[in-house]
N, C-alpha and C positions, 0 to 999 in steps of 0.2 A: 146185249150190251147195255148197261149201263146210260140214263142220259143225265146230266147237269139240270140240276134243279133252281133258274134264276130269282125266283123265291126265297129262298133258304137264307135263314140269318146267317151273317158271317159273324164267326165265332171271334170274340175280343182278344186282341193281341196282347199279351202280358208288359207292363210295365219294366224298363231296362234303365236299371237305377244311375247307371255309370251314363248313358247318353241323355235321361229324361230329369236327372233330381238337379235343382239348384246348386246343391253345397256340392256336388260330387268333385269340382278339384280342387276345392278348399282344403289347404293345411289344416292336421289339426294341433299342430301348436301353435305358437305367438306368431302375431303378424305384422308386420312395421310401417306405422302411418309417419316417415320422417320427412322433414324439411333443412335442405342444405343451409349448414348456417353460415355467417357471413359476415358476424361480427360476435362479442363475448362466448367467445366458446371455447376451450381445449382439447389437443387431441390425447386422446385414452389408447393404449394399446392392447390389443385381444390379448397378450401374454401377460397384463394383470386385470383387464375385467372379468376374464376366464378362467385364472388361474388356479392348478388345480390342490393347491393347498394350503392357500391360504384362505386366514376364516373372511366371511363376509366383511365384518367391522373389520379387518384391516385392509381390503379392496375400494370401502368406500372411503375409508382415513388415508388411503395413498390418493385417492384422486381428488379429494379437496387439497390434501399438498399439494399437488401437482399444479390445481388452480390458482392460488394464491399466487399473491406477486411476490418478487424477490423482497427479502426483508419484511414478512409478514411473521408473527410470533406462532410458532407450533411445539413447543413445549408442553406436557403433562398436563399444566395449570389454565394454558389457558386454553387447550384443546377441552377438556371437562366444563370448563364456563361457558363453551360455544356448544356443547351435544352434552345430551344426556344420559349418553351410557355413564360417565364415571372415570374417576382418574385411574381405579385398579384395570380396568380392562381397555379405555385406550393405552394404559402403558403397554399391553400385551400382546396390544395390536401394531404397536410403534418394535415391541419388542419380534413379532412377526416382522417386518416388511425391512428391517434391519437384518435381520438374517435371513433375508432371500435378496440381500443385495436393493432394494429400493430404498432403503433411508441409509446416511453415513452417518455416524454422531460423534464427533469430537471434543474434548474439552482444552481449552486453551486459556491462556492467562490474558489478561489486556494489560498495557502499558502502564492502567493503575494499580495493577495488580489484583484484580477481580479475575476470579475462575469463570468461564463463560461457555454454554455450550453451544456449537456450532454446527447446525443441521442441512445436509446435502443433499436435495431430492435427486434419483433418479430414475427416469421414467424407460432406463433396456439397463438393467442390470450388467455389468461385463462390457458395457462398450467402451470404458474407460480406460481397462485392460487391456483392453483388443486393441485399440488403436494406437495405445504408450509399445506393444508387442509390437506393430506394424511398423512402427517410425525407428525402434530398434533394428528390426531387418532390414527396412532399407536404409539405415545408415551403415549399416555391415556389408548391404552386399555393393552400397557406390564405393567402401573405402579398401581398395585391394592390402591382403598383406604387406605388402613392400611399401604400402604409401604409408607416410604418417598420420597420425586423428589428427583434424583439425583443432587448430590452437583456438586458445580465447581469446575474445572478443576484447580488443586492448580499451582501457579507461578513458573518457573524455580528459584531454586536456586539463589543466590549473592553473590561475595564475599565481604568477612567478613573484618573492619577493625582491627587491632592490638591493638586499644588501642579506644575504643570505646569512646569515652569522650562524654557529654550531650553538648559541644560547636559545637564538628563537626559533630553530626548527627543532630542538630537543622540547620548547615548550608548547610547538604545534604538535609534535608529536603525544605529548600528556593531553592534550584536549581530544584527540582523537582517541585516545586509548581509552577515556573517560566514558565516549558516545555509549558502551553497552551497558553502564549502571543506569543508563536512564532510558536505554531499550535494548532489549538481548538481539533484536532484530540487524545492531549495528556491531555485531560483530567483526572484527576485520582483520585481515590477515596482514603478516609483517610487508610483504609486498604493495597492498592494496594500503598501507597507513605511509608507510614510503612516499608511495607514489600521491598522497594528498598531503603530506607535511609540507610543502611549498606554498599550496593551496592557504592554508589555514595561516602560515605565517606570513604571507599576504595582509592578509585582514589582519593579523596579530601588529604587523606593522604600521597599517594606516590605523593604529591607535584605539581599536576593540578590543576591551575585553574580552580572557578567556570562557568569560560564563556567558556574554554576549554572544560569542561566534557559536557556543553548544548549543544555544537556545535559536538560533536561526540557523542548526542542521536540523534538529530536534524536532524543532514545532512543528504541527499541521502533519504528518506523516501518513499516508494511506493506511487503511483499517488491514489489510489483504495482505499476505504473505510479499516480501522482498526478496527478489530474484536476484540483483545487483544491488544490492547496498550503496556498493564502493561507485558504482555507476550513478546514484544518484547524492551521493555526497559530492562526488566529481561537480555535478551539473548548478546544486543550489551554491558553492562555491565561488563557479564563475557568474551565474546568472545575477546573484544578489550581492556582489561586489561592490563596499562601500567606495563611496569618494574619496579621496588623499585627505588626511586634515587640508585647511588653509596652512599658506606659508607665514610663519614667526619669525621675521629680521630677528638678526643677535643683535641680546643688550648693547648700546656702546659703553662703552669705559664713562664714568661719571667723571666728571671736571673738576680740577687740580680747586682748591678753596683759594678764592680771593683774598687777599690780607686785608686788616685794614693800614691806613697812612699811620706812619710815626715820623718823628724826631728826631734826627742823629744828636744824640749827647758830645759827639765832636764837634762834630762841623755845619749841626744847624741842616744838615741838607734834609731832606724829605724820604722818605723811603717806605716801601710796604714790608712790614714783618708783623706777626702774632702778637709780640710784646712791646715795650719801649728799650732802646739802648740803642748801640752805635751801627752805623749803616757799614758795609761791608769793606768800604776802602779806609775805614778807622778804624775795625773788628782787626787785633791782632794777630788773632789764628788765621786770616787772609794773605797771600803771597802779596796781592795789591799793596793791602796797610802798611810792610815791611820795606 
């Protein structure tokens, strides 16, 4: 038999890289040194920092839009003066993110008549559809066949004028008909110009001008689409409702002309008339004189 030799080097145990090496469960991709932040910051969604077709320049040109505040300028011109790729390829990168639903671009007129373009960040493509689709079905499925759609929303009030005449509600009516040459925005329906002609001959009768009452609907108007026109002509109507003029007493009748004294040629008496000659009890064409 054999005996153990307690002499005997023991032989070295082989290195086991997975229990013994530093790095062994180190990733070998990126690794994320982040800090929650907590003020200046936006959130990004992995379906456009990821996305997988669109180019880089227009992943990083969606999420400086994104950052910006409302009413910041991201047009061609001044997107190329702020980065220096260049106006042909951010066009192509505005022209990406447009056609995948993240930018809207509209062109509209302004009230001066300037063509303007009007640019819509969206940061979930489609949610905007989704949710205009959702409020359609559920207004489908609270309103049974048999019931009827709910009606609209009836007009604020207007006031009423004193003396309604058919001359000056046909010329409130011209001053309302007028409102869309000087914004298409005030379009209005025979209904909706009806129901404010009382309104407007109102004010037409406390002594305003028709170019006065257009220019205080007119003025100051929000920049942003009008859902209810007729609802807010209704409102600056009654709210900005002049004062009555002052009351004007009627002229009275002017006073009969005093004469001056004359002399009757008869009888010496006294009398007031225009001219000189005989007082009215010596005037022969008098029933007295006879």
């Amino acid at each position: 038999m054999d005996t153990e030799n307690p002499s005997a080097a023991t032989p070295a145990q082989s290195r086991i890289r997975g229990k013994n090496h530093p790095d062994a469960h180190r990733p070998a991709g990126v690794t994320h040194d982040h800090v929650r932040h907590t003020e200046n910051f936006t959130v990004i969604g992995n379906d456009l920092a990821q996305h997988p077709e669109l180019s880089l320049l227009a992943i990083g040109l969606a999420c400086y839009i994104q950052s910006v505040r409302p009413g910041t300028a991201v047009d061609i011109k001044t997107l190329a003066a702020r980065f220096p790729e260049g106006p042909t390829r951010i066009a192509g990168a505005l022209r990406e993110l447009e056609a995948h639903g993240y930018l809207r671009r509209t062109r509209e007129r302004t009230p001066a008549g300037r063509i303007v373009t009007r640019t819509v960040s969206c940061n979930r493509p489609g949610h905007h559809a989704a949710r205009e689709t959702t409020a359609r079905r559920s207004a489908t499925a609270r309103t049974s066949p048999d019931e009827p759609a709910p009606r609209k929303r009836r007009l604020p009030a207007v006031p009423q004028p004193s003396f309604p005449a058919a001359a000056l509600l046909q010329a409130a009516l011209d001053v309302l008909s007028g409102l869309r040459r000087h914004d298409p925005r005030l379009l209005l329906s025979a209904t909706d110009a009806e129901h404010l002609a009382p309104g407007v001959a109102a004010w037409l009768e406390r002594e305003v001008t028709p170019t006065a009452v257009r220019h205080a609907l007119t003025a100051n108007l929000p920049n942003e689409p009008l859902i209810r026109p007729a609802a807010l002509l209704a409102h600056r109507l009654t709210a900005q409702l002049p004062p009555p003029p002052p009351f004007r007493p009627p002229a009275s009748p002017a006073p009969e002309p005093r004469h001056p004294l004359q002399t009757c040629d008869g009888c010496d008496r006294a009398f007031r008339a225009p001219a000189p000659g005989r007082c009215r009890d010596c005037r022969p064409d008098f029933p007295e004189a006879a």
